[in-house]
Every structure is written in C-alpha cells, then in structure tokens.
ZADO-477377 format. One record per atom (N, C-alpha, C): residue in one letter; x, y, z. Coordinates in steps of 0.05 Angstrom, whole numbers, padded with zeros to 5 digits, always signed. Layout:
N
aXYZ
...
//
This chain:
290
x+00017-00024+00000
x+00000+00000+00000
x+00017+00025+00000
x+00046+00022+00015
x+00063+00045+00007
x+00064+00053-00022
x+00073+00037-00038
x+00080+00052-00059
x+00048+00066-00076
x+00019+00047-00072
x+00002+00060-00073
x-00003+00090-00061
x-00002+00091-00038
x-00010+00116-00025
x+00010+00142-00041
x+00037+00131-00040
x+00050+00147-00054
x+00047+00155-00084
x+00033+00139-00086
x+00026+00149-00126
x-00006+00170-00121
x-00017+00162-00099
x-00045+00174-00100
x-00037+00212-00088
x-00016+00205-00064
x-00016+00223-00056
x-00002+00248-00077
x+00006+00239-00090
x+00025+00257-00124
x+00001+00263-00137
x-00014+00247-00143
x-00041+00256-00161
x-00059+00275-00151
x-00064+00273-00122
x-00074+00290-00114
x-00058+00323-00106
x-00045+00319-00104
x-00030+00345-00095
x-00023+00348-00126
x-00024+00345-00155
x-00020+00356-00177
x-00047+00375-00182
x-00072+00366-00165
x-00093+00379-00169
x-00105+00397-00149
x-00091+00390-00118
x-00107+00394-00101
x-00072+00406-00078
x-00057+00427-00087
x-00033+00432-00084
x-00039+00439-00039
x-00061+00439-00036
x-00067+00454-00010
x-00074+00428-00002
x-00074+00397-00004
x-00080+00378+00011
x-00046+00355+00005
x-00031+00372-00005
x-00012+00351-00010
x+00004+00342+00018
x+00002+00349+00039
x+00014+00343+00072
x-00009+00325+00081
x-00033+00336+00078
x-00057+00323+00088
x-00055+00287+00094
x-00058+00280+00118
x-00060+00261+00123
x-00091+00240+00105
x-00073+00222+00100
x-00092+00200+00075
x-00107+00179+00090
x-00125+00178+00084
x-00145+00144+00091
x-00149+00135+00066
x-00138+00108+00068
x-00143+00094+00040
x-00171+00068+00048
x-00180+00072+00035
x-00203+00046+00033
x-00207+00027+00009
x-00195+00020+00013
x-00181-00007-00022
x-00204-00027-00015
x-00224-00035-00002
x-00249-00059-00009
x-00265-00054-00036
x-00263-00035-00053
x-00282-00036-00068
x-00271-00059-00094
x-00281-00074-00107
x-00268-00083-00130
x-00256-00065-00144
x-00272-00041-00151
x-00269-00026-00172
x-00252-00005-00171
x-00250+00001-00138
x-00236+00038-00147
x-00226+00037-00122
x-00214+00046-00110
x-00186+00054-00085
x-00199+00082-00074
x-00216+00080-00056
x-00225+00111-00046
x-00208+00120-00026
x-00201+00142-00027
x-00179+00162-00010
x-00183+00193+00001
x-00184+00191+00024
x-00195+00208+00037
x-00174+00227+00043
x-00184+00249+00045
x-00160+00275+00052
x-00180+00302+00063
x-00185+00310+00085
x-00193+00327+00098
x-00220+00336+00088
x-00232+00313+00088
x-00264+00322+00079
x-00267+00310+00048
x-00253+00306+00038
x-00250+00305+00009
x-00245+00284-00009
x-00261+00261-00028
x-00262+00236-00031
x-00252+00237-00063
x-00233+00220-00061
x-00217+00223-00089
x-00217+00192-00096
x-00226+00186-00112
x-00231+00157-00120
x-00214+00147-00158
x-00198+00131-00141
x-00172+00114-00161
x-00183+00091-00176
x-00184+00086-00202
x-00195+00056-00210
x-00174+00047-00217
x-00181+00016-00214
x-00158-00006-00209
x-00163-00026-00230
x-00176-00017-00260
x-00172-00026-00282
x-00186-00014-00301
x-00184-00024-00328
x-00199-00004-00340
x-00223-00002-00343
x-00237-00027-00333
x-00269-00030-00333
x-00277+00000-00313
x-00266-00009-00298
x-00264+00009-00268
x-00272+00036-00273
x-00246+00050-00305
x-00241+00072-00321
x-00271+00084-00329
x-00281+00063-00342
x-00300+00073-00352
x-00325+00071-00340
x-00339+00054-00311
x-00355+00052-00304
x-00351+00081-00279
x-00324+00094-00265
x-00319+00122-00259
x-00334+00141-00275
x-00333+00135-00310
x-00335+00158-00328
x-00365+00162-00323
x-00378+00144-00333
x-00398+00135-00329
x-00421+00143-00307
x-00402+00144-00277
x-00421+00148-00257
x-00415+00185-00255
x-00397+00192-00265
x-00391+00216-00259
x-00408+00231-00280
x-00418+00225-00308
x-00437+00235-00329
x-00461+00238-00315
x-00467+00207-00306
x-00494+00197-00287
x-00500+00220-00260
x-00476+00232-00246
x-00479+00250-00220
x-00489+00269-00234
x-00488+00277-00256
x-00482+00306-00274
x-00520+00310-00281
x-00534+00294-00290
x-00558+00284-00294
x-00573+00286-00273
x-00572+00270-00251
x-00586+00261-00231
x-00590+00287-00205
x-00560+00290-00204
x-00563+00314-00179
x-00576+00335-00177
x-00588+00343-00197
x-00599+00368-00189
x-00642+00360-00192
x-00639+00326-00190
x-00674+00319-00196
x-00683+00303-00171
x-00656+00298-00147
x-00660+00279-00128
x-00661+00300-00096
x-00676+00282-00079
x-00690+00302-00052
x-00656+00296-00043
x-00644+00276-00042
x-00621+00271-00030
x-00593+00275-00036
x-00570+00284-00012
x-00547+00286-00024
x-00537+00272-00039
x-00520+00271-00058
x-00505+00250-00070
x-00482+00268-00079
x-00461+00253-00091
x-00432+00272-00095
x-00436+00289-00121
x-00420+00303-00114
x-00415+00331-00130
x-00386+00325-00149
x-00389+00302-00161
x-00366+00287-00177
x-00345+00312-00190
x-00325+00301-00200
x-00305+00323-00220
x-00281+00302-00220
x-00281+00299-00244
x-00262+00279-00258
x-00236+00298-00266
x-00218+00278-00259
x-00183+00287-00268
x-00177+00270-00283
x-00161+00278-00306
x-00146+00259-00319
x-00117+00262-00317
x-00111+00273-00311
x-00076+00278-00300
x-00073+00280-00271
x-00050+00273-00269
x-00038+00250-00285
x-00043+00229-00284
x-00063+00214-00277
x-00079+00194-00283
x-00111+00203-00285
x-00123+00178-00290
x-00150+00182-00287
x-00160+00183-00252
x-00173+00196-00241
x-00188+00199-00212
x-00213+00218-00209
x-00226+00208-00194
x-00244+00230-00190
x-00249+00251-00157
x-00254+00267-00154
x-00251+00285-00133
x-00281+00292-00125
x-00294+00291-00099
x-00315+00302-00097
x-00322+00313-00059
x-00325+00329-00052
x-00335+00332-00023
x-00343+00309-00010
x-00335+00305+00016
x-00345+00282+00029
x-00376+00288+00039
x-00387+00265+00038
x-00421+00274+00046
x-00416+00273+00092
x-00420+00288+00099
x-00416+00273+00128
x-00433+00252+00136
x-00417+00231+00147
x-00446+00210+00161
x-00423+00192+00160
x-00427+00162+00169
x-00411+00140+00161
x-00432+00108+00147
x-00427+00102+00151
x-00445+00070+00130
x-00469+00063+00160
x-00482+00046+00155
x-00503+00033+00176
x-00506+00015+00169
x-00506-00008+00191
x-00510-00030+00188
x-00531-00048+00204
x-00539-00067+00207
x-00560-00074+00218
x-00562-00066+00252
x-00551-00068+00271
x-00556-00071+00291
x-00549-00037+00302
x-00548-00016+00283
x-00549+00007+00280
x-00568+00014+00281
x-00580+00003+00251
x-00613+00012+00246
x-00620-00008+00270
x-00624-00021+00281
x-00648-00031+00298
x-00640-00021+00325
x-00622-00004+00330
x-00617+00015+00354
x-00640+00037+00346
x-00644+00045+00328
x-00658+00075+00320
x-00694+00071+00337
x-00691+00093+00332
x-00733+00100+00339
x-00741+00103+00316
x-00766+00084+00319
x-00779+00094+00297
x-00783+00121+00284
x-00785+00144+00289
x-00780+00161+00279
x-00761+00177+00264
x-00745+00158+00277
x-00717+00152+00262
x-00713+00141+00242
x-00722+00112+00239
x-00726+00095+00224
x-00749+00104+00198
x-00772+00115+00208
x-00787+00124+00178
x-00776+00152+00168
x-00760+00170+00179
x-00745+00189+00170
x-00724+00177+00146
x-00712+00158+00152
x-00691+00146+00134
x-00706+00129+00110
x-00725+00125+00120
x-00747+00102+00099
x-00754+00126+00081
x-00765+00146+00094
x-00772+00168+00074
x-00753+00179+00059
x-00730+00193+00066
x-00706+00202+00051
x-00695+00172+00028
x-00703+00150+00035
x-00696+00136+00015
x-00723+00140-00020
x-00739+00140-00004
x-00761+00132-00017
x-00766+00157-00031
x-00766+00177-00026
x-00754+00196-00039
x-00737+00205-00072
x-00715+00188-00050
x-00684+00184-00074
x-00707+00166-00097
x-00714+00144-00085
x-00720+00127-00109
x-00740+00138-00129
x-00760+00149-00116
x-00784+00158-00134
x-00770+00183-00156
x-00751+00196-00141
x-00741+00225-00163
x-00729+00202-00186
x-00704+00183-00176
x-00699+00168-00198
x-00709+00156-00216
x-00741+00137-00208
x-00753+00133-00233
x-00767+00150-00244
x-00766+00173-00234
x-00784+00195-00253
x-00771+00206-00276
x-00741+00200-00277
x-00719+00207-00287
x-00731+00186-00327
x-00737+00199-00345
x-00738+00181-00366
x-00710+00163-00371
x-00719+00144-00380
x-00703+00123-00373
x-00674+00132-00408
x-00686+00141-00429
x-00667+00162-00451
x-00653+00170-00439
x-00654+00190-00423
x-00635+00204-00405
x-00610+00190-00399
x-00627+00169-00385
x-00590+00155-00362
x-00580+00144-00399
x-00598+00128-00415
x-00577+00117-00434
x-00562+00142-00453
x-00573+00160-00443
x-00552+00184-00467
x-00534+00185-00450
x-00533+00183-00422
x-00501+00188-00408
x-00492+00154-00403
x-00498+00141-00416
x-00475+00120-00415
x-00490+00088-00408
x-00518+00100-00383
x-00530+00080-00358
x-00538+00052-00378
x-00531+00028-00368
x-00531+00009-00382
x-00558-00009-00370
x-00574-00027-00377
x-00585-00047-00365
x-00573-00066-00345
x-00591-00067-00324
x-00574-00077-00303
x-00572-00110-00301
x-00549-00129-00308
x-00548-00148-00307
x-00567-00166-00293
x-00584-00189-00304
x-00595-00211-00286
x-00564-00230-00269
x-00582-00239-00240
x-00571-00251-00227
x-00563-00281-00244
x-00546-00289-00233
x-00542-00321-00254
x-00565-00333-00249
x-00565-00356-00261
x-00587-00375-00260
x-00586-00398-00245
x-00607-00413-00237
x-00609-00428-00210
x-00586-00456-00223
x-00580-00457-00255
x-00565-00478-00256
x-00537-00474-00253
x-00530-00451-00240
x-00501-00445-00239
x-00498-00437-00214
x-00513-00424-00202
x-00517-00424-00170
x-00515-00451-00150
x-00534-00470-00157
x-00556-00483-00145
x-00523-00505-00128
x-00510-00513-00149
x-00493-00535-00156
x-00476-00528-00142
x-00448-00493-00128
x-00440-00488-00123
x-00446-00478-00096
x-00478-00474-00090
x-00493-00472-00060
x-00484-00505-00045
x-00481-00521-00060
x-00488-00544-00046
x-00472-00544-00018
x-00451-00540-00026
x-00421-00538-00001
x-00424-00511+00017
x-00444-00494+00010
x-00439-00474+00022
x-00464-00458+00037
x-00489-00476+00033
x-00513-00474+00043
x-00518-00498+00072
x-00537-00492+00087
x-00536-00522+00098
x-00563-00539+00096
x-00560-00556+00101
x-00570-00570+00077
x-00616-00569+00088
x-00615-00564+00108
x-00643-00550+00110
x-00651-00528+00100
x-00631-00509+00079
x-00632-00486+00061
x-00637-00493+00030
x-00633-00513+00024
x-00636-00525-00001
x-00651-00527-00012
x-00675-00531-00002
x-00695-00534-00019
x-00705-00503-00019
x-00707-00489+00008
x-00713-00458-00007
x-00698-00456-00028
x-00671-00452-00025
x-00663-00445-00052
x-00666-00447-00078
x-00680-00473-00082
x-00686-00483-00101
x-00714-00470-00118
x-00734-00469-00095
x-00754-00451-00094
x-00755-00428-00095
x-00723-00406-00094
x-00725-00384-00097
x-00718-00375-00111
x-00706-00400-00132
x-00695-00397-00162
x-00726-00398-00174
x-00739-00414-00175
x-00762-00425-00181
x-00779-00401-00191
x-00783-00383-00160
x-00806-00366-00159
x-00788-00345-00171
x-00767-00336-00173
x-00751-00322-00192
x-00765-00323-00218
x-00756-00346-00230
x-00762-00348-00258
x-00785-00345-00262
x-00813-00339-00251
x-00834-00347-00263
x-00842-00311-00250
x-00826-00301-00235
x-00835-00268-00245
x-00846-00256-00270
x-00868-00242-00263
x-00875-00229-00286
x-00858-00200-00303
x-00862-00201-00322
x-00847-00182-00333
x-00850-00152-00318
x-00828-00134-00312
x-00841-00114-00299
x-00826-00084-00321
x-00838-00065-00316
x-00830-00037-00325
x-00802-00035-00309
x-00792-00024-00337
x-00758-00024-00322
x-00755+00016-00323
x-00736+00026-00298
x-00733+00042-00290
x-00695+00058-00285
x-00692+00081-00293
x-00669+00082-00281
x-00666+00077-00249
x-00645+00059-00236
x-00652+00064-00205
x-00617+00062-00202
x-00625+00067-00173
x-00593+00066-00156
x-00575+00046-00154
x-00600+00017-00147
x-00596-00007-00140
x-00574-00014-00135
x-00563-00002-00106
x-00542-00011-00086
x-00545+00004-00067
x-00570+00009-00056
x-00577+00023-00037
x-00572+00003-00002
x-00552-00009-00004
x-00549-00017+00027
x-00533+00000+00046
x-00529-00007+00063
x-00517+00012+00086
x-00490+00027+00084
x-00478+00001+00075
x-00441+00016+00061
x-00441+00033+00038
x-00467+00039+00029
x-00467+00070+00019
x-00477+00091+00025
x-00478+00092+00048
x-00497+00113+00056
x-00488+00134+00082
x-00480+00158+00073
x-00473+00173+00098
x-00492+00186+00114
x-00490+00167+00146
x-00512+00175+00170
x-00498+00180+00188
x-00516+00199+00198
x-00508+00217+00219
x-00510+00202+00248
x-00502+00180+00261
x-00512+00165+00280
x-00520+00190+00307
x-00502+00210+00310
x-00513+00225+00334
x-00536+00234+00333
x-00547+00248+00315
x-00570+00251+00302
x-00602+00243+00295
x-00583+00210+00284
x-00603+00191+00281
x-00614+00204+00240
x-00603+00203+00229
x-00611+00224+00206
x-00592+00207+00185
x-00601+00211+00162
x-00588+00203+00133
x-00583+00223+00116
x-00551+00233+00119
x-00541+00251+00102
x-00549+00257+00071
x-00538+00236+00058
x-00547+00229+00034
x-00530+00191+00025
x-00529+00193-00001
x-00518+00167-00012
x-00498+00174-00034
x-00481+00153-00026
x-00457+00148-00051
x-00459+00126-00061
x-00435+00121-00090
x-00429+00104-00104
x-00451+00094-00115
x-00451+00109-00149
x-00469+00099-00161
x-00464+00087-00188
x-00435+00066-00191
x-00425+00059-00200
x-00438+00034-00218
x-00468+00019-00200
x-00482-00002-00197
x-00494+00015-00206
x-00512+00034-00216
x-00530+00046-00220
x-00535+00042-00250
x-00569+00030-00254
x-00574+00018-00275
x-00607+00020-00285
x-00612+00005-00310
x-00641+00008-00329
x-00646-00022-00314
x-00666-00029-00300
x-00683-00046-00294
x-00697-00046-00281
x-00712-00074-00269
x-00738-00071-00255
x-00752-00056-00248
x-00766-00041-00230
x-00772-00031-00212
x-00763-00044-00187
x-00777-00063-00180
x-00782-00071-00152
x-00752-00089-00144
x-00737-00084-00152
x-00702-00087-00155
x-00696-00068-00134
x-00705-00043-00145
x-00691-00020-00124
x-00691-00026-00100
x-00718-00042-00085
x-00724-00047-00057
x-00711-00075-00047
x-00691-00079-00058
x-00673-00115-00044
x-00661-00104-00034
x-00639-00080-00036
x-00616-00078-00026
x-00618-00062+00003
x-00640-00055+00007
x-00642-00047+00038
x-00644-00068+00058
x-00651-00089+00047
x-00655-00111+00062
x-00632-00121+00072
x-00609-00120+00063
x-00583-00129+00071
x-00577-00108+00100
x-00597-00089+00108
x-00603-00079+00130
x-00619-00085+00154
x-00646-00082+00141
x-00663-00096+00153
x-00692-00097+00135
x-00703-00118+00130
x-00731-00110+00128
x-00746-00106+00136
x-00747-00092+00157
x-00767-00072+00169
x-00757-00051+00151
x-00734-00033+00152
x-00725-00017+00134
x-00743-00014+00100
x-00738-00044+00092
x-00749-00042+00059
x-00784-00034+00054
x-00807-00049+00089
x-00817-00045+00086
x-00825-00010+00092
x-00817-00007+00111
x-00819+00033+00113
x-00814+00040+00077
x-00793+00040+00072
x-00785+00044+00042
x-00802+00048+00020
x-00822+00028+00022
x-00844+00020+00004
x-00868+00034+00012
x-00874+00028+00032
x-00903+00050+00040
x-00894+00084+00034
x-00873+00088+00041
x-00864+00112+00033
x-00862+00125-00002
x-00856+00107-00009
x-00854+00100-00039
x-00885+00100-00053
x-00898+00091-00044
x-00921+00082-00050
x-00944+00102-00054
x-00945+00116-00034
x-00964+00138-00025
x-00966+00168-00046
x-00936+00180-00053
x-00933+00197-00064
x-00931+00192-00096
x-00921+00156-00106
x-00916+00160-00134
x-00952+00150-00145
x-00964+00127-00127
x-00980+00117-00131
x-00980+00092-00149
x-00950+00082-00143
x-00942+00056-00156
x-00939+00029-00139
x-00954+00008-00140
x-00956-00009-00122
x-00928-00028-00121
x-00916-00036-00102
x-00886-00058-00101
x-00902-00074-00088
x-00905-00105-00106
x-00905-00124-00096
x-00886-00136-00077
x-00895-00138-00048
x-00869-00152-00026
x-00866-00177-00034
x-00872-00185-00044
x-00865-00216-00042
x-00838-00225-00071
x-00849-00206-00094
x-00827-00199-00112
x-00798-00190-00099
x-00809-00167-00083
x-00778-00153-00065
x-00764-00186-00058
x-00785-00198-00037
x-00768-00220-00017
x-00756-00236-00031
x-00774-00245-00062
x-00764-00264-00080
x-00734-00259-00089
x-00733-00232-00102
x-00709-00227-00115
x-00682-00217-00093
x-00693-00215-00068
x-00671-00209-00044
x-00662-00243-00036
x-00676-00257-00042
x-00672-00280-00038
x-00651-00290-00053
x-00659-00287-00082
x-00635-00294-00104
x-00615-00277-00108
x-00614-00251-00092
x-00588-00237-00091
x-00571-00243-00071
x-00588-00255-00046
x-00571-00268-00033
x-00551-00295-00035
x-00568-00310-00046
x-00560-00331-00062
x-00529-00331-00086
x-00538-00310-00103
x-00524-00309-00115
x-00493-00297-00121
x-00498-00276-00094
x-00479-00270-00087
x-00459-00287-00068
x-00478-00306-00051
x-00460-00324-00040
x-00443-00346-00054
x-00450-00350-00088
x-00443-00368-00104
x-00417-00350-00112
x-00419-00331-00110
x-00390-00311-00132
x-00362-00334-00117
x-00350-00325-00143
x-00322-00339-00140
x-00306-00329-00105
x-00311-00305-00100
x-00293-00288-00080
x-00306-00278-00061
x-00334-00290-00062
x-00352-00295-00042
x-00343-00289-00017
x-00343-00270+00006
x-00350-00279+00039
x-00362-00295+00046
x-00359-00313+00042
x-00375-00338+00048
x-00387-00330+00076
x-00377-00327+00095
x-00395-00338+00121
x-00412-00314+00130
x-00400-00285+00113
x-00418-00266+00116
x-00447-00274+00094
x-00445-00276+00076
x-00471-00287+00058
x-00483-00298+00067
x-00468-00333+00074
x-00488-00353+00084
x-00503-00346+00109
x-00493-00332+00120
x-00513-00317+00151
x-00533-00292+00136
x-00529-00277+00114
x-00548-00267+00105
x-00576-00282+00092
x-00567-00306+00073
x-00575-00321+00066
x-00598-00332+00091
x-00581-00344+00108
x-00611-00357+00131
x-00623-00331+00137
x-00605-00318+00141
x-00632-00302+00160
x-00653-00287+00140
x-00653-00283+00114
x-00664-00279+00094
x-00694-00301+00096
x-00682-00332+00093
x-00702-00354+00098
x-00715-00353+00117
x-00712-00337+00144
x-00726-00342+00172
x-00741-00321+00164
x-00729-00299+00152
x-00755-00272+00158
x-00773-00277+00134
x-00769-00293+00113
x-00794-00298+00094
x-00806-00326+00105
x-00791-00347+00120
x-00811-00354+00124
x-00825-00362+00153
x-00824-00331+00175
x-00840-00329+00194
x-00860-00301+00181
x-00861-00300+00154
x-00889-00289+00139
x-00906-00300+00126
x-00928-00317+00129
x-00938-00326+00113
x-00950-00313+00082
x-00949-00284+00080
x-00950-00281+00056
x-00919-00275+00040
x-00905-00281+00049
x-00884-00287+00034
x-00863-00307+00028
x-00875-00332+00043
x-00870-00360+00038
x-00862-00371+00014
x-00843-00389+00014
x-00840-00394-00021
x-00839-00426-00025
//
C-alpha cells in the first residue's frame, strides 16, 4: 500500500496543491476503485480499465441526476492527469448496518425510509433516454439457478436447499415488470448517516447504477433490515401511486442473496448468515412463503 499511497498522494497534490501534507485514509475494499480520503474530500482511483469507464460513467450519471433527487449524492469532478481519478466533497455521516438501524426509533427509522423513498421515486421519474444518453446500461440478471444451485451445495446447509431451489423457481416465473433508471445498491455501506443525530445525510457510489426492474430498487435495503425495505415501500407508494409487490422484493432479495454467496470471491460466512436469516424472515411471513 506504500508505494500505492505514494502514487495517489502525487495525483492529488498535482490537483489539489493545498492537501498535498494532508493526512490519507485509504479504503481499497471496493473491487473497482481505491477511495482516498483527505480532509473532507473523496478522491476515487480505479484499479482497471473496466473500473475507467464505469468512474466515467457514474460521474456523467452525477451530472444528470443531482440536481432531480430530494437527496445528497456527490458533486463528482473527474481528473485525468496525471492519471485518471475523480474528486468530490465528502457527504458527512458514516455507513449503517443492521444492529445500528435496529438501535434507531422509529422516527428515526421512517425518517430514513422516507429520505430513501424519496431518492427512489425522483430516480424513476428520471426518463429512462436520459440515463442511456449518459452512458447508464441495463442492469445485469442474477445467474441462473443452474449455476448457482450446484456451487450452493457446499456452502448452504443442507435445510436451506430446498428454499433455494424454490427461490430460483419463484424467480423465474416473475412477471415481466416496467424497467426504470434506479440506484440499486442502496445498502448501508453507501450511505452517509449521521448516528448522533439519528438522520441520513445522503448516498454514494453509483457505480451499480442501472435500467431495470422496478421492484429491484427495494432488495438492497434488506441487507439492513426489512423492516427498513418495508418503511421504504409505504413511503414510496403513497406519493408516486405505484404499487411494489413484497413478495417480488423478498423473492429477488432471496436470489441476490443466493447469488452472491455463489461468486467466485464470495464472503462466504458473511452471505451464508445473510442467506438464513433472509429464509427465517420470509418464512416467519406467511405471505411471503415460497
């Protein structure tokens, strides 16, 4: 990471000559891009060229979006010297994670349901021409239950199996739905919250940000809580006057869980604990049983 920090810290001080002493936080988990922090200020490195262009991409996408959404999001500005990076204000807040959100008060809790629900509804109001003139692509389907199913075997236990099988199942036999520009990576590790507060700054990294579903947008809160997804939805619901089937949400949070626990580089034991507890909260619902 030395010789990294030292190439980032040159790039930045070629642009930013008043942060070149500034003490660095590097955060290298993303696949895609090396985020680096310097006194408020988020400068994000990609670490190939896919990387290159899905940066370009989200930074077109900030350019579009920011000025039609209730919520913060970054105020992007791309460098190309001497490398490619991008520079933007830090949003204040830090990520949330489950046992965060279920510290909150409800008033807490439908405050953040609303600021989400919000974000989402300005986004699909967004014509969907739009995101594809700046770049926004269709958002990949999850693999299929015959490439999953086979690679779950070792990594599910074995009273999970047959849901899974069933949640490939009720996957596939979804009905076609209206596809939308959305965020879809709306979980906690993007989101700057104010915990003293109890409040949701705004959201980052919209790198994932894509043309599909609707009822897509509402999985990725779940990797929080769903109590969260369902605030989300009533909130959602009321102002656009567009109905989300829950049971679609649980279906396809099901197979995102799934499927992500199949990836080659998988966290395995973080998934597979998403994974059950995914199966216990659909099935201590009877309308969302599968």
């Amino acid at each position: 990471m030395a010789d990294g920090e030292a190439r980032y810290r040159d790039a930045i001080a070629a642009v930013r000559p008043d942060l070149a002493a500034a003490p660095l936080t590097i955060h290298a988990h993303s696949w895609d891009s090396d985020a680096v922090e310097a006194a408020g200020t988020i400068f994000k490195f990609p670490k190939h060229a896919e990387a290159a262009a899905r940066l370009r991409r989200e930074a077109r996408l900030l350019v579009l979006i920011r000025p039609l959404v209730p919520l913060a999001v970054p105020d992007m500005r791309l460098h190309e010297t001497p490398q490619l990076f991008s520079e933007h204000a830090a949003i204040p807040g830090s990520t949330i994670v489950t046992p965060q959100y279920e510290a909150l008060e409800d008033p807490q809790r439908d405050a953040m349901a609303a600021a989400l629900a919000g974000l989402y509804a300005a986004l699909h109001a967004i014509p969907v021409e739009a995101a594809v003139a700046v770049g926004v692509e269709p958002k990949p389907e999850w693999p299929a239950a015959d490439v999953v199913l086979p690679i779950l075997a070792d990594r599910l236990p074995g009273a999970i199996h047959d849901f899974a099988r069933k949640a490939f199942a009720a996957y596939a036999a979804l009905p076609p739905e209206d596809e939308v520009l959305g965020y879809f990576d709306g979980h906690g590790w993007n989101m700057a919250f104010d915990h003293e507060r109890g409040v949701l700054n705004g959201v980052y990294d919209f790198a994932d940000a894509g043309i599909g579903p609707r009822s897509r947008e509402f999985t990725y809160s779940n990797l929080i809580a769903g109590d969260l997804t369902a605030r989300i939805i009533g909130g959602y619901e009321r102002p656009t006057g567009r109905l989300i089937d829950r049971r679609t949400v649980a279906v396809r949070t099901a197979v995102q869980f799934l499927a992500e626990l199949a990836e080659p580089n998988a966290e395995i034991e973080d998934f597979r604990a998403g994974a059950i507890r995914w199966h216990d909260y659909m099935q201590a619902r009877p309308e969302l049983r599968i």
